[in-house]
N, C-alpha and C positions, 0 to 999 in steps of 0.2 A: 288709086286710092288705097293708102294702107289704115288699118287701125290698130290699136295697142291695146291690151287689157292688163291692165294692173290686179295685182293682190296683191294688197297694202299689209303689211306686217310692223312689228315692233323692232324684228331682228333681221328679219327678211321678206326682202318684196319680187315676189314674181311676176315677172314678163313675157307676155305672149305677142308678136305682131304678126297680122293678115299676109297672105301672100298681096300680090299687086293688084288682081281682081277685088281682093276684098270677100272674096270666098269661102277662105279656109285660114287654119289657122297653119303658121310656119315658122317661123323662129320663136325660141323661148329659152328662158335665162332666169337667173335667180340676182338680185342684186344683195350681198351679204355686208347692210350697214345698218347701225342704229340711229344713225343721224339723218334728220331727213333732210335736211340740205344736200349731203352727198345724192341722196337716193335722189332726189331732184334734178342734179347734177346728171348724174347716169342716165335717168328717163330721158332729158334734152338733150345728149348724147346718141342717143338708141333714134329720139323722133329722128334728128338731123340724117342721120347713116342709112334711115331707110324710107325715109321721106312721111311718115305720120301726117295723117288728116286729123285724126279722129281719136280721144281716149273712151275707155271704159272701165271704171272702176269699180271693184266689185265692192257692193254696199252690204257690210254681214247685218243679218238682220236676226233677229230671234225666230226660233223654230214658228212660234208663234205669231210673225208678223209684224210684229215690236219692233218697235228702234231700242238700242243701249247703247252704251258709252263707247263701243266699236263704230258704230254707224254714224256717232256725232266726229267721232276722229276724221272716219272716212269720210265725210262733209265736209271738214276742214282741210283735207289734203288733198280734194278736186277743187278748192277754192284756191289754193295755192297753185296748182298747178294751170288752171287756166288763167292766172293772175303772173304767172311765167312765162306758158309758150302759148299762149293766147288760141289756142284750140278749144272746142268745145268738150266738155269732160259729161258723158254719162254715168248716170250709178247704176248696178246693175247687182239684181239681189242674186248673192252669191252663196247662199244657204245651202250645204252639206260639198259644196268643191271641194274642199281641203278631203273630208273624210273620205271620198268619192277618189281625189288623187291618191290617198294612200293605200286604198283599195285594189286602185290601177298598178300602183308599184309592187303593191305586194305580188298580187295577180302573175307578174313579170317577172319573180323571185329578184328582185331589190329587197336586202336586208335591211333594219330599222335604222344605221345608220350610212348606208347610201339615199335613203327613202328621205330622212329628212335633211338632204343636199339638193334635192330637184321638187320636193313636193310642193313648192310653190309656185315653181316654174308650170307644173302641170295643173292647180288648180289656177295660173291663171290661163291655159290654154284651154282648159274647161269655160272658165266665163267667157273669154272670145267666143270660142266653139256656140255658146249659146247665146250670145248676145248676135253671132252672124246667123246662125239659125232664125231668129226672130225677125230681124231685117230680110232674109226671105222669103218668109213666109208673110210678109207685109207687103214684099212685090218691091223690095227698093235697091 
């Protein structure tokens, strides 16, 4: 059982997928489109090559808990996507990843513009990381 985590962007969308246990987090990639047909495109590509159960997409939500106009997007593009590859798509609040990935890159001496070539690849190796963390500790 593999699963995927998505970070949904405008310009870029990072990807993360499970190793085969469903364990850990293992591959991850940045798809660089604005069109989300393509980026749709590439997901169905990615599930098929490594065999995907499971999405999770990360749902940005305000510091505060709030939904805004990020969160309604990412609603509408797990709607799309289980209306594609007919998987079940989780949302999964992904509040401070990105800042958290850059964090991580700097930390690494990745300078600001290698940092933002991979930084969505790692926050969404972050929302995996944490959405498989949860499902462990729920015993599943």
């Amino acid at each position: 059982m593999r699963i995927m985590a998505i970070d949904y962007g405008d310009a870029h969308t990072g990807v993360a997928v499970s190793d085969l246990t469903g364990l850990l987090a293992g591959y991850a990639c940045t798809i660089h489109s604005r069109r989300r047909d393509e980026v749709i495109r590439r997901i169905g590509e990615l599930i098929g090559e490594y065999g995907v159960t499971e999405l999770v997409l990360g749902h940005p939500r305000n510091m505060d808990g709030t939904l805004g106009p990020r969160a309604e997007k990412a609603e509408s593009f797990a709607g799309e996507l289980e209306a594609a590859f007919g998987l079940p798509v989780r949302l999964w609040d992904e509040r401070r990843t990105t800042i958290d990935a850059h964090n991580i890159l700097a930390a690494s001496g990745k300078n600001a513009k290698k940092r933002k070539q991979t930084v969505d690849a790692v926050a969404a190796s972050l929302i995996l990381e944490g959405y498989l963390q949860f499902q462990r500790n729920r015993g599943e």
